[in-house]
Every structure is written in structure tokens, then in C-alpha cells.
C-alpha positions as a LaTeX table, in Angstrom:
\begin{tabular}{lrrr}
\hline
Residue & $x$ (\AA) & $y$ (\AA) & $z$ (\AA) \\
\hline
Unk1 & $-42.62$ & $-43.05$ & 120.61 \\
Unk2 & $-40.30$ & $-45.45$ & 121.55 \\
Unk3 & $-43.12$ & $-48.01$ & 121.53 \\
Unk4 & $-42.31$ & $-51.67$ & 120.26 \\
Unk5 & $-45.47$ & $-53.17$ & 118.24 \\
Unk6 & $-45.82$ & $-56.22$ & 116.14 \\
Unk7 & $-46.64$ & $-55.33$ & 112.73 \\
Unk8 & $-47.12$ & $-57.16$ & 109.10 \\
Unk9 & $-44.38$ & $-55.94$ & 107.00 \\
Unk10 & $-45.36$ & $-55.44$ & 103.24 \\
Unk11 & $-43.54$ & $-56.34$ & 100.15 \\
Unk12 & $-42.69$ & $-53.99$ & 97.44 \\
Unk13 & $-40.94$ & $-55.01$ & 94.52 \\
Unk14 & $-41.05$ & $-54.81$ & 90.44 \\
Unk15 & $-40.30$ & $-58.22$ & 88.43 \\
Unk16 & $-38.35$ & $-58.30$ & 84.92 \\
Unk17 & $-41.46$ & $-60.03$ & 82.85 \\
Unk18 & $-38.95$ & $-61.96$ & 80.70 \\
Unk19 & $-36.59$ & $-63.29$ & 83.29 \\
Unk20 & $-38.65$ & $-63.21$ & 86.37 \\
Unk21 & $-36.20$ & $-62.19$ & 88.27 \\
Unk22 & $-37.55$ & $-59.35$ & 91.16 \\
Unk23 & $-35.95$ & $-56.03$ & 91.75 \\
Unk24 & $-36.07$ & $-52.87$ & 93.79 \\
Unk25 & $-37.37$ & $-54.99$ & 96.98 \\
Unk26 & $-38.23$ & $-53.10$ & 99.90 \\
Unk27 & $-39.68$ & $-54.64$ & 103.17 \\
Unk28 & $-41.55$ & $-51.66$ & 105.16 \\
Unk29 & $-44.89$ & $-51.22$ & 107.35 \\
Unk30 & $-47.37$ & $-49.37$ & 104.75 \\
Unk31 & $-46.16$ & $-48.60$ & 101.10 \\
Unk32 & $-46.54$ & $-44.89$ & 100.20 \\
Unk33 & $-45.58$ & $-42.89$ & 96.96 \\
Unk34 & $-41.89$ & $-41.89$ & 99.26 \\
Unk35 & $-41.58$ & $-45.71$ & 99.53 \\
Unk36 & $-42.51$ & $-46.68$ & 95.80 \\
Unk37 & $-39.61$ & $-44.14$ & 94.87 \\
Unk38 & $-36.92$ & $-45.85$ & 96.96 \\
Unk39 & $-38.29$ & $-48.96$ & 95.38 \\
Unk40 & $-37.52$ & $-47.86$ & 91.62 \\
Unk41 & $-34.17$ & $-46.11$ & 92.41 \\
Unk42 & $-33.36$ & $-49.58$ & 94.01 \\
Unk43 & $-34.20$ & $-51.09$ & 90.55 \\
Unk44 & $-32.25$ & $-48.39$ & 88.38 \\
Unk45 & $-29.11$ & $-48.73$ & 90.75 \\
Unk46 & $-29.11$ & $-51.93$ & 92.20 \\
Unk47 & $-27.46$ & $-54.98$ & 91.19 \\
Unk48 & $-28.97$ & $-56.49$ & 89.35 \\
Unk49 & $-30.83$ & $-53.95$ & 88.15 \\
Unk50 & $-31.16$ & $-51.06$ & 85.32 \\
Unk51 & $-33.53$ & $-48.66$ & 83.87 \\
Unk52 & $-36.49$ & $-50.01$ & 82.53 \\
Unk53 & $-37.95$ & $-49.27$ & 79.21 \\
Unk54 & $-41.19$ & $-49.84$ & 80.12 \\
Unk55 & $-43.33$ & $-50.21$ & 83.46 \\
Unk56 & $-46.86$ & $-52.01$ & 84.16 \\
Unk57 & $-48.20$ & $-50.50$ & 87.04 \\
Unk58 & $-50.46$ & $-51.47$ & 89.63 \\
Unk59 & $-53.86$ & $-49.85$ & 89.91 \\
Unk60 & $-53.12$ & $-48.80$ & 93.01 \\
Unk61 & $-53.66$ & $-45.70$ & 94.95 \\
Unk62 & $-49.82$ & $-45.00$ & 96.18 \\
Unk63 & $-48.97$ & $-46.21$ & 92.56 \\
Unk64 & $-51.08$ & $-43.70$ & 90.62 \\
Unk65 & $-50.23$ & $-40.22$ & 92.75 \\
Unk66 & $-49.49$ & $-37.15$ & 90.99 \\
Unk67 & $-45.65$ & $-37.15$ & 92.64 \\
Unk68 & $-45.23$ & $-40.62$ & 90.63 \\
Unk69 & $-46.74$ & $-39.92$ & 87.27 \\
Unk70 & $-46.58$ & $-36.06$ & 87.23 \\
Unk71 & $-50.41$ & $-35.63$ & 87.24 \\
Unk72 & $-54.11$ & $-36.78$ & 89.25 \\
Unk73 & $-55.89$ & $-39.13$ & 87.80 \\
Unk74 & $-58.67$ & $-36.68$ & 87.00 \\
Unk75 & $-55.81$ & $-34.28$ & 85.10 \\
Unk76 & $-54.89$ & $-37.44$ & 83.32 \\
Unk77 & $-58.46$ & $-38.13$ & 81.85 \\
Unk78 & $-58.70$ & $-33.95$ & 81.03 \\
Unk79 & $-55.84$ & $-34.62$ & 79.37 \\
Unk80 & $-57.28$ & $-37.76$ & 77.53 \\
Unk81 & $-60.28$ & $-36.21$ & 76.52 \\
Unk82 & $-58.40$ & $-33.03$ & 75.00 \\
Unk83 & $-55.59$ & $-35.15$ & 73.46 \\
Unk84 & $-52.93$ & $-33.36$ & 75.94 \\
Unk85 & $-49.86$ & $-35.12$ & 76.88 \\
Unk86 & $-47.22$ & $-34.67$ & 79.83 \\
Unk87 & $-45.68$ & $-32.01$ & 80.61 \\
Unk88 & $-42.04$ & $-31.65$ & 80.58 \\
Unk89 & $-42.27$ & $-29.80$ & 83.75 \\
Unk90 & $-44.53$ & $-32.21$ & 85.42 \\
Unk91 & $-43.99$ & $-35.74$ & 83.91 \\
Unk92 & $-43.81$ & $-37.52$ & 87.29 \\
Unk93 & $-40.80$ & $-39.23$ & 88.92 \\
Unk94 & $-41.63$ & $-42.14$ & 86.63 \\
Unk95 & $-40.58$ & $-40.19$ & 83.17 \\
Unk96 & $-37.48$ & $-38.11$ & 85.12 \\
Unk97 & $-35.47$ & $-40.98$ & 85.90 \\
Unk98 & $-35.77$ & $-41.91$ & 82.13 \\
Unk99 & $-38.85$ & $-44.27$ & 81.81 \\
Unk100 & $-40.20$ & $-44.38$ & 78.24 \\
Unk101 & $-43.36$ & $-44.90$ & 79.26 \\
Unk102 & $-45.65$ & $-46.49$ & 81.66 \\
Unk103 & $-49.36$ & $-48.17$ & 81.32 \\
Unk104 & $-51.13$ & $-49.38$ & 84.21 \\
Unk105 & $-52.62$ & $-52.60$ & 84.99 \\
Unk106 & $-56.92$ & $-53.22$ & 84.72 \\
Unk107 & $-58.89$ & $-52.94$ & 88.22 \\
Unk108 & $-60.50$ & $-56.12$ & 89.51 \\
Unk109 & $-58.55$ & $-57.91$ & 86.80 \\
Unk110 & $-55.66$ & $-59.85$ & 88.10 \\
Unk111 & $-54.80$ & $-61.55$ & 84.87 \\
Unk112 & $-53.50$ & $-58.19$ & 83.24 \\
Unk113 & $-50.58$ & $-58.77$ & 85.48 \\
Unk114 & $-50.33$ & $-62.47$ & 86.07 \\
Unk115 & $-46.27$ & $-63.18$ & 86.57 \\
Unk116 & $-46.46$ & $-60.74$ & 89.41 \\
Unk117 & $-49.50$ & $-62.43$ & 91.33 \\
Unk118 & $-47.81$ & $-65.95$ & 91.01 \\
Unk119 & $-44.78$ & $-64.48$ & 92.38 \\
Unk120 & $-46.13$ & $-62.74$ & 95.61 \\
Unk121 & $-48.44$ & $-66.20$ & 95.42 \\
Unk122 & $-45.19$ & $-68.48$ & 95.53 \\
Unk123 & $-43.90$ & $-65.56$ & 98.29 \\
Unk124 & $-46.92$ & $-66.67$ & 100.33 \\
Unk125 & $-46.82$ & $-70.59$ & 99.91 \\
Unk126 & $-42.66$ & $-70.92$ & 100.20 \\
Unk127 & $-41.29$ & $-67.97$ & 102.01 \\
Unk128 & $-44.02$ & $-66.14$ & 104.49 \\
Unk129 & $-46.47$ & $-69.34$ & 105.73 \\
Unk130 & $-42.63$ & $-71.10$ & 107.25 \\
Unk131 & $-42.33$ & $-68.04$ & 109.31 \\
Unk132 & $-43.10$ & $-68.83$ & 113.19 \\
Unk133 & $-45.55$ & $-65.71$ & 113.50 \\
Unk134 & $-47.34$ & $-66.89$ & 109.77 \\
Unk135 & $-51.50$ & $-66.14$ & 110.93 \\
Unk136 & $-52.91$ & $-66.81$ & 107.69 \\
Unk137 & $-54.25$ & $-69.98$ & 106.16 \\
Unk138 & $-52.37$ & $-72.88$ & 105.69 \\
Unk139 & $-55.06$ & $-75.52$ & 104.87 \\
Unk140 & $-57.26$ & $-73.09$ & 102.17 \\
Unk141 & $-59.40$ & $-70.06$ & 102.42 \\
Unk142 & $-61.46$ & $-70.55$ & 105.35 \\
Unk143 & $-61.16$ & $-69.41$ & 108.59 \\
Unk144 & $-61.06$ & $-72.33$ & 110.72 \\
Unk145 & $-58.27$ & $-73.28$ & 108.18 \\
Unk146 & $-56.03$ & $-70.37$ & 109.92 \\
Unk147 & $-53.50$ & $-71.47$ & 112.67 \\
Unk148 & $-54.06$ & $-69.68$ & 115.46 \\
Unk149 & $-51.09$ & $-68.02$ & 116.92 \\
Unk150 & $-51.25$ & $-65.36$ & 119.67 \\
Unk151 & $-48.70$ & $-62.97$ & 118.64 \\
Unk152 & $-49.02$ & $-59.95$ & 121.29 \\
Unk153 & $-47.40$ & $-63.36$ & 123.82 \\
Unk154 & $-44.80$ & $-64.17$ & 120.90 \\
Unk155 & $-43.73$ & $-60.25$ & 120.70 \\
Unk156 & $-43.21$ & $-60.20$ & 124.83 \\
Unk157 & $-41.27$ & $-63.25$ & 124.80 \\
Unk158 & $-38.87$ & $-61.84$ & 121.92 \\
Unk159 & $-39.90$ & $-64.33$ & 119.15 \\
Unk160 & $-41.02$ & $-62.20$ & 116.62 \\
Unk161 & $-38.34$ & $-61.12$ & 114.19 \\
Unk162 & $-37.42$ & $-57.88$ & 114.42 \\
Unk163 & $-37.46$ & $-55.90$ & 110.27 \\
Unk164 & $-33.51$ & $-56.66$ & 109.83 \\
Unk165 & $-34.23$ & $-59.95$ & 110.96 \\
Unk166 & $-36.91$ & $-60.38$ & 108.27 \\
Unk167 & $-34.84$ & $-58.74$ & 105.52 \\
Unk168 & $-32.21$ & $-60.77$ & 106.33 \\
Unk169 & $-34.45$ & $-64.18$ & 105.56 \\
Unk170 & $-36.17$ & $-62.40$ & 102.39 \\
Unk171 & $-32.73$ & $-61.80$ & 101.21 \\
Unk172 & $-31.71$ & $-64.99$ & 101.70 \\
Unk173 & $-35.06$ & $-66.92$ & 99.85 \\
Unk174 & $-34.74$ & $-64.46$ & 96.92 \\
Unk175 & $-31.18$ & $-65.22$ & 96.46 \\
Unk176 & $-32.15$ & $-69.03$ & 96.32 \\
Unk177 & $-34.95$ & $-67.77$ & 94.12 \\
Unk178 & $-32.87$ & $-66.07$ & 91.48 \\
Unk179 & $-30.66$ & $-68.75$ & 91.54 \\
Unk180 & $-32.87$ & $-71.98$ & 91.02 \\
Unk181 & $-34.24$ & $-73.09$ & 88.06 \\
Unk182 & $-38.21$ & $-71.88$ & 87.12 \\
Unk183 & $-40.59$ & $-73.45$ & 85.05 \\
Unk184 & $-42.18$ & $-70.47$ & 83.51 \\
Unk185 & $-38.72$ & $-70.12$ & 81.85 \\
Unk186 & $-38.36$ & $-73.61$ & 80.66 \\
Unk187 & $-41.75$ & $-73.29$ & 79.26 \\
Unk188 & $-40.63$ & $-70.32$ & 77.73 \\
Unk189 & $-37.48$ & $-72.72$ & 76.06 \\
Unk190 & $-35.16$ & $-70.04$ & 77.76 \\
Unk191 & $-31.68$ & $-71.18$ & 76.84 \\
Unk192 & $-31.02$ & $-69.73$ & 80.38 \\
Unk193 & $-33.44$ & $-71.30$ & 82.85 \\
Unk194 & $-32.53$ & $-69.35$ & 86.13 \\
Unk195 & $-33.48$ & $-65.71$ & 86.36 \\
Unk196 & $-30.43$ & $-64.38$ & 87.46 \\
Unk197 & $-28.88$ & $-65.91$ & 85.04 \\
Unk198 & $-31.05$ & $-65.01$ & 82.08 \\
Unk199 & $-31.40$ & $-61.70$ & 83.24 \\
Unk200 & $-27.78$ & $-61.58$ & 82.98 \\
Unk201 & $-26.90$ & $-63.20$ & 80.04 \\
Unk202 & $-29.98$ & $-62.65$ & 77.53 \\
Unk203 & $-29.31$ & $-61.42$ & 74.13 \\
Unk204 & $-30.86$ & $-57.64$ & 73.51 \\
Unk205 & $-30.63$ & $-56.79$ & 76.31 \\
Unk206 & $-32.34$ & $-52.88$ & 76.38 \\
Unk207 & $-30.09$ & $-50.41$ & 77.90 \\
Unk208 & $-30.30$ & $-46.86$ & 79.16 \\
Unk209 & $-28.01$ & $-45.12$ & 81.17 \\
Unk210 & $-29.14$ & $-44.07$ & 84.98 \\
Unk211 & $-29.17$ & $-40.36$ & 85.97 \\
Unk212 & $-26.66$ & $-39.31$ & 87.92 \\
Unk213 & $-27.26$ & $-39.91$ & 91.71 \\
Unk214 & $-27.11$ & $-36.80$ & 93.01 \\
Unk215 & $-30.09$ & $-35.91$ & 90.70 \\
Unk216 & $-32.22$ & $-38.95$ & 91.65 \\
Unk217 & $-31.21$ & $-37.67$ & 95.26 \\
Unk218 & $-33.42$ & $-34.72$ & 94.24 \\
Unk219 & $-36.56$ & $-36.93$ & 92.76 \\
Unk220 & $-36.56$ & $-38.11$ & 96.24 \\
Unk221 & $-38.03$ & $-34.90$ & 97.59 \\
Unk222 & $-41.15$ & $-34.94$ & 98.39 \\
Unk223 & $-42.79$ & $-31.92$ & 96.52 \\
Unk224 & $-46.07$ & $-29.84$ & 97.67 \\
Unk225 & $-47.74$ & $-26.55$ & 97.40 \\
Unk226 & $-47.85$ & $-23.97$ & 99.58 \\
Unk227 & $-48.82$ & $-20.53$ & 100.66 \\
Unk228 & $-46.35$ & $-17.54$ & 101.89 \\
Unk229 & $-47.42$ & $-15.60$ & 105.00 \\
Unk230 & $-46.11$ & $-12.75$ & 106.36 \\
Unk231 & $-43.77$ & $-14.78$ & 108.32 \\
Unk232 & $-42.40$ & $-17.34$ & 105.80 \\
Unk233 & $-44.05$ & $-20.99$ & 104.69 \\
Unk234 & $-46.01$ & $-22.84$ & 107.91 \\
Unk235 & $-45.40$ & $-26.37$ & 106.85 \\
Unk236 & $-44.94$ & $-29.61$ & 109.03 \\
Unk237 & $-45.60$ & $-27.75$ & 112.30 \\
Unk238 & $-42.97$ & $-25.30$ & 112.27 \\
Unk239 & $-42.07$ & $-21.79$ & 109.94 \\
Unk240 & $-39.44$ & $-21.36$ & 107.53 \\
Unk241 & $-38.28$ & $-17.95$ & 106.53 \\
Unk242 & $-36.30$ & $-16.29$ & 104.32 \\
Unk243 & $-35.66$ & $-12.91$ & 103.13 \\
Unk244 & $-36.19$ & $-14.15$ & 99.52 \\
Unk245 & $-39.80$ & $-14.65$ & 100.37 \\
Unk246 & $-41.25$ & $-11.33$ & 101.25 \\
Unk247 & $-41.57$ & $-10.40$ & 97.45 \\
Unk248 & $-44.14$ & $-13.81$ & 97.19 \\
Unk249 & $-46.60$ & $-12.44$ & 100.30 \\
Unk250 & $-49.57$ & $-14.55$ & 100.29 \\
Unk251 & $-48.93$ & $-16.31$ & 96.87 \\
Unk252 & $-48.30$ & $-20.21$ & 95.86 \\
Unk253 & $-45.19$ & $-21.53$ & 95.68 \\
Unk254 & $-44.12$ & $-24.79$ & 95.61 \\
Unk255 & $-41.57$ & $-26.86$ & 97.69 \\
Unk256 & $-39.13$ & $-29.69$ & 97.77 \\
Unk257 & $-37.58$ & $-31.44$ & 101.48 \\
Unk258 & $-36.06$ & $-34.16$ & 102.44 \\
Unk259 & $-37.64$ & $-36.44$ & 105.07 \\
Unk260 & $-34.92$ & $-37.18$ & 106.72 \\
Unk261 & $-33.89$ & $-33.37$ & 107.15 \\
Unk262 & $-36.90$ & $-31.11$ & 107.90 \\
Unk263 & $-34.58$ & $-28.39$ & 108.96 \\
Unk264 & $-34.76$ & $-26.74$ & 105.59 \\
Unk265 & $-37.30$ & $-26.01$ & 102.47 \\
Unk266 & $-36.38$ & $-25.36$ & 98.70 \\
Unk267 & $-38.75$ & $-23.29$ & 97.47 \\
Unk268 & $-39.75$ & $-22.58$ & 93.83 \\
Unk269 & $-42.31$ & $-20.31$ & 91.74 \\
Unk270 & $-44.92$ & $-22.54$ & 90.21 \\
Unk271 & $-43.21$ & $-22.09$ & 86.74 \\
Unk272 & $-40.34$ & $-24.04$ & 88.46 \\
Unk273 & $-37.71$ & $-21.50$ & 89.25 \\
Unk274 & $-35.86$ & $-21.55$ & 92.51 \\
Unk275 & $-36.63$ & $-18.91$ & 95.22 \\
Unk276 & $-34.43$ & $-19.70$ & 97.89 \\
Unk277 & $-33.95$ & $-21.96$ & 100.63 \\
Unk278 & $-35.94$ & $-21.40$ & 103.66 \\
Unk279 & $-34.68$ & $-22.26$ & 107.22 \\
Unk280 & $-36.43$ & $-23.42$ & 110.41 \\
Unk281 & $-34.28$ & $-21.55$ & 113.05 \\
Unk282 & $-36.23$ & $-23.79$ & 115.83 \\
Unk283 & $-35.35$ & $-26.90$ & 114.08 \\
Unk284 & $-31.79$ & $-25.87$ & 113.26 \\
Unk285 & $-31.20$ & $-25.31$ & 117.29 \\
Unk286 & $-32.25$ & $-28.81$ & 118.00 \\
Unk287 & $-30.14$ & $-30.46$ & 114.62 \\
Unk288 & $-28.09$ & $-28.06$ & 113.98 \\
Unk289 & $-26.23$ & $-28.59$ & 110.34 \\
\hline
\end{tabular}
């Protein structure tokens, strides 16, 4: 609403467990699955990045939706129980960009994923608490050991960093990061002692070609099901119709959009064939194509 608030921005980002180094960052307000997804396809086609093999996944909510792993978590422990696997059709956006496979790490048991809490620990200690608007504590764990700041003053004199702003400096500490030596990797007796440069120049390195773009452009859909009324699909406030649709009065179908361009729906049978592609005539007259 045109509304300027101060916010804590949240980091989400995947490390490389041999060569620490951390890919697929992405700085935003609250993580969701649409957010986790821009967050992988950073890893598969940034630099440095690459398909993984392999992915240890946080127990989280956002992490565990059925648009990420192609299933709920109570179709995943049918599944169990009957000795069913994944789908083709429905393996999640983990398994279409060409994941092997994916475990996910124990609840209430931070040790099953240890290199990735020392990381967002060293985050804390050597990146976020030299930040001017830092709230937390700087002297240990207890509240009077918090510096108090009043930030809603900060934000109307224009000394809070704006999210470029804070990119900008995260880019600039993880470039120093990747670039200085680490002591989990001389422990390791790395010939490489960097991550960057390990990550670069290890031996076996695993390899897997990336989908083409255009069809990770689709992944990025979000996906739901929906019912057909006699007017088209109501979905996000507004109706989409299409002549294509009359046959499927009052049944299921299920849909793919774009956030960033409501003004149209694909729409597909629930055995995954394409329909059509429905149109909101009241969006199109405000962003036209």
C-alpha cells in the first residue's frame, strides 16, 4: 500500500557440505515454498552453482509442502506404510529439476545438520550483530544483554537500510567469506582451504546438466486445484473464462500462474493434460499483454 515499514529480512540459502561454500542466497521478508524455489533455481544456475545430487532438508513447514516434494506429509507416510514411491506425475519441484533424491533433517535435533547452523551462527556473530539496526544480543542470551535500539526513530530518520542496501552488504561479506580461508576445511586437510576455491577446483566433482530455463520457468508456477463454474475458474478475486471450459462444468481441474502475471491461468485435467488458457478480461484491461 505504498506503506514503508521496518522489517527483519530472512536468509535463505543451501551450503555445499564439502566445501562450505553457500548458494542460492535470497534475502526476503518471510520464506515461502515460491521463495524456496527461486532459492534452488539460484543454486542450479548461478555461479557458482550446479545441480545437486543430493539435498538435506530442513524440517520445516515451507520446506516440506506438497509443491516442493510432490506430496503432504500425510501422503508421504501412506505411501511409507504401503511401500509406494513418487509419482512421476507428482514428484515435487525438488525431483523435476533433476534432484536424485532428498532426505530431510531430524526435528528438535540441530546436530543432523550442523555445518548449516554454524554458518547462519557465524552470519549472526560477523555479519548481522555490525549492522546499526542489530536488536539482538550482543553480550549472551539474556535480555538485559540486548542493546536497545529504537528502530521505528532510526526508520524516520532514513537510517535503516533499505533490502538493496542489505543485499548489497550480504553480497559483499559472502564474497569475503568464500574467499578466506576456513578451518573446518583445514581440519578436513583440504588441499584447497577456501570454499570457493575448493568448490571450484575439487577432484570428482558430481555433475548433472540443468534443465533448460524455459522449463524451470514453468516449475515456477505456482500450481493449485480448482473448481469450474458456469462462468469459468473464480481464483485470486477475479474469473477466468474460456470456451475450452464449458465441457469441465463443475469438475476439478488443476492450474498453473505466474505471480507476477495474474492476467492469465493454464489449466489442466487432473491426469495432467492441458485444457486451455483462461483469461481475466478485467485484468487484461488494466495490464493489458
Amino acid at each position: 500500500n505504498g506503506k514503508v515499514t521496518a522489517i527483519k529480512p530472512k536468509l535463505v540459502a543451501w551450503i555445499d557440505t564439502r566445501s562450505r561454500v553457500i548458494m542460492g542466497d535470497v534475502i526476503c521478508k518471510n520464506p515461502n515454498s515460491q521463495i524456496l524455489k527461486q532459492s534452488l533455481l539460484k543454486v542450479v544456475y548461478g555461479s557458482p552453482g550446479g545441480v545437486p545430487k543430493y539435498l538435506l532438508i530442513d524440517n520445516g513447514r515451507d520446506y516440506q509442502s506438497k509443491e516442493l516434494k510432490g506430496s503432504t506429509k500425510n501422503e508421504r507416510r501412506q505411501k511409507k506404510k504401503s511401500n509406494l514411491f513418487f509419482d512421476e506425475e507428482c514428484k515435487g519441484f525438488y525431483r523435476s529439476i533433476g534432484i536424485l533424491d532428498e532426505t530431510n533433517s531430524l526435528p528438535y535435533q540441530p546436530w543432523s545438520k550442523a555445518q548449516k547452523e554454524r554458518f547462519f551462527g557465524t552470519v549472526c556473530s560477523k555479519f548481522t550483530k555490525w549492522l546499526d539496526s542489530y536488536t539482538g544480543t550482543l553480550t549472551g542470551s539474556l535480555t538485559s544483554g540486548k542493546k536497545k535500539k529504537d528502530i521505528n526513530k532510526m526508520l524516520e530518520d532514513g537510517e535503516l537500510l533499505t533490502m538493496e542496501q542489505f543485499y548489497e552488504r550480504w553480497s559483499i561479506w559472502l564474497k569475503e567469506y568464500h574467499n578466506s580461508v576456513h578451518s573446518g576445511l583445514k581440519t578436513q586437510k583440504e588441499k584447497y582451504t577456501k570454499p570457493l576455491e575448493l568448490f571450484m577446483n575439487a577432484e570428482n566433482k558430481y555433475y548433472k546438466p540443468a534443465p533448460p530455463r524455459m522449463y524451470a520457468s514453468m516449475l515456477m508456477m505456482k500450481a493449485e486445484s480448482v473448481r469450474v463454474y458456469n462462468l469459468g475458474i473464480k481464483r485470486l478475486g477475479f474469473e477466468y473464462r474460456s470456451d475450452d471450459l464449458a465441457r469441465y462444468h463443475e469438475a476439478k481441474v488443476d492450474i498453473k500462474y505466474d505471480p507476477e502475471d495474474l492476467t492469465k491461468l493454464y489449466v489442466y485435467t487432473k491426469e495432467g493434460k492441458f485444457i486451455c488458457e483462461a483469461l481475466s478480461q478485467e485484468l487484461l484491461m488494466i495490464a493489458p499483454r
